[in-house]
C-alpha positions in Angstrom: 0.0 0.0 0.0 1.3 3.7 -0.5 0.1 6.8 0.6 0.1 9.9 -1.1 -0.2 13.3 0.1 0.9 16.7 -0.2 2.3 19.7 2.1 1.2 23.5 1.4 3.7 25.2 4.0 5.1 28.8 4.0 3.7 29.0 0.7 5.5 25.8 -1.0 4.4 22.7 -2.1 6.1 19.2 -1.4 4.6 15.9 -1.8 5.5 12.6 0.4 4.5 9.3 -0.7 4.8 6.7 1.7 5.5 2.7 1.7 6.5 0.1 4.0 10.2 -0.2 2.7 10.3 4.0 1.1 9.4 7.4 1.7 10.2 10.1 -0.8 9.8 13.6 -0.5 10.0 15.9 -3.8 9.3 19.9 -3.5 7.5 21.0 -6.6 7.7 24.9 -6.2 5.6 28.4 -4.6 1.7 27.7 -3.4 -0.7 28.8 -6.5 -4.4 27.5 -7.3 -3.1 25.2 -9.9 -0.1 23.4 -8.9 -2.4 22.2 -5.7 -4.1 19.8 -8.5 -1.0 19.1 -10.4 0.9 18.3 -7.4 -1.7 15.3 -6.7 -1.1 14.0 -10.2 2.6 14.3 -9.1 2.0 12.4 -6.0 0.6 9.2 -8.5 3.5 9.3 -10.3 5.9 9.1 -7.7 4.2 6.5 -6.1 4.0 4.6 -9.5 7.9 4.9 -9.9 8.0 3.4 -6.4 5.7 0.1 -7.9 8.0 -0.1 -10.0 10.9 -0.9 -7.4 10.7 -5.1 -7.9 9.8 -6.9 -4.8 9.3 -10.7 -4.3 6.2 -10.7 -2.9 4.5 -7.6 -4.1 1.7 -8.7 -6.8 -1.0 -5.7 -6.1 -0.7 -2.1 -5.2 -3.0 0.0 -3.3 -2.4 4.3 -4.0 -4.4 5.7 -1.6 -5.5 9.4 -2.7 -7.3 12.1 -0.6 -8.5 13.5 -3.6 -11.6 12.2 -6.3 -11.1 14.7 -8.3 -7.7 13.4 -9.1 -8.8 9.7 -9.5 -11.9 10.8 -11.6 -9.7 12.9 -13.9 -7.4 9.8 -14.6 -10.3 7.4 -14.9 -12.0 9.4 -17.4 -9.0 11.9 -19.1 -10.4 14.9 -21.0 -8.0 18.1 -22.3 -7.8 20.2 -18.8 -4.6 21.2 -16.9 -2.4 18.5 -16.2 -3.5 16.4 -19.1 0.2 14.9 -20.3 0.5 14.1 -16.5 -2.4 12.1 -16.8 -1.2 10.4 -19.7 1.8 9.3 -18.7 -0.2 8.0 -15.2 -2.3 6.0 -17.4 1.3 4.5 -19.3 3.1 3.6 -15.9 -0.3 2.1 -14.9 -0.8 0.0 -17.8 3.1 -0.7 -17.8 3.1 -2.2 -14.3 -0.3 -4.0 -15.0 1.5 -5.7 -18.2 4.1 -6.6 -15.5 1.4 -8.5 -13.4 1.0 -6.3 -10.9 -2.5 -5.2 -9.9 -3.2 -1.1 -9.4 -5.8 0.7 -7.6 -6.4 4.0 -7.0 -8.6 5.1 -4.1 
């Protein structure tokens, strides 16, 4: 399972994303309206690169998200801000599915 979520302090945005074995930090720049949303599509990414670390006995992943927003715009992708983020979510998805793994987003 991995956890996503995302700091707004002093006016700065970092995400975390959390697993059993990792945690990864990765400032993404100044507070604005829109990077709050692009941030979480960051977050899914990172957390994606960390499915991709192998693992002997990892054959489903969980990314938990506090945002629906976020999962809906991934589940059903439509021109709007962020849109080659969601793309490339939607490639490292399929990509770790072709590998065997099971991925859901919640």
């Amino acid at each position: 399972m991995i956890y996503i979520d995302k700091s707004g302090i002093n006016k700065k945005i970092e995400v975390a994303i959390v697993s059993s074995h990792r945690t990864i930090r990765f400032y993404l720049g100044s507070n604005t309206i829109f990077i709050v949303y692009l941030a979480k599509l960051y977050e899914i990414i990172l957390a994606l690169i960390l499915a991709l670390i192998p693992r002997h006995d990892k054959t489903h992943v969980i990314i938990c998200i506090d945002n629906q927003t976020t999962i809906k715009a991934i589940e059903n992708p439509r021109n709007s801000l962020g849109q080659h983020l969601v793309k490339n979510i939607i490639k490292f998805i399929n990509l770790l599915r072709k590998k065997g793994l099971e991925i859901e987003l919640h």
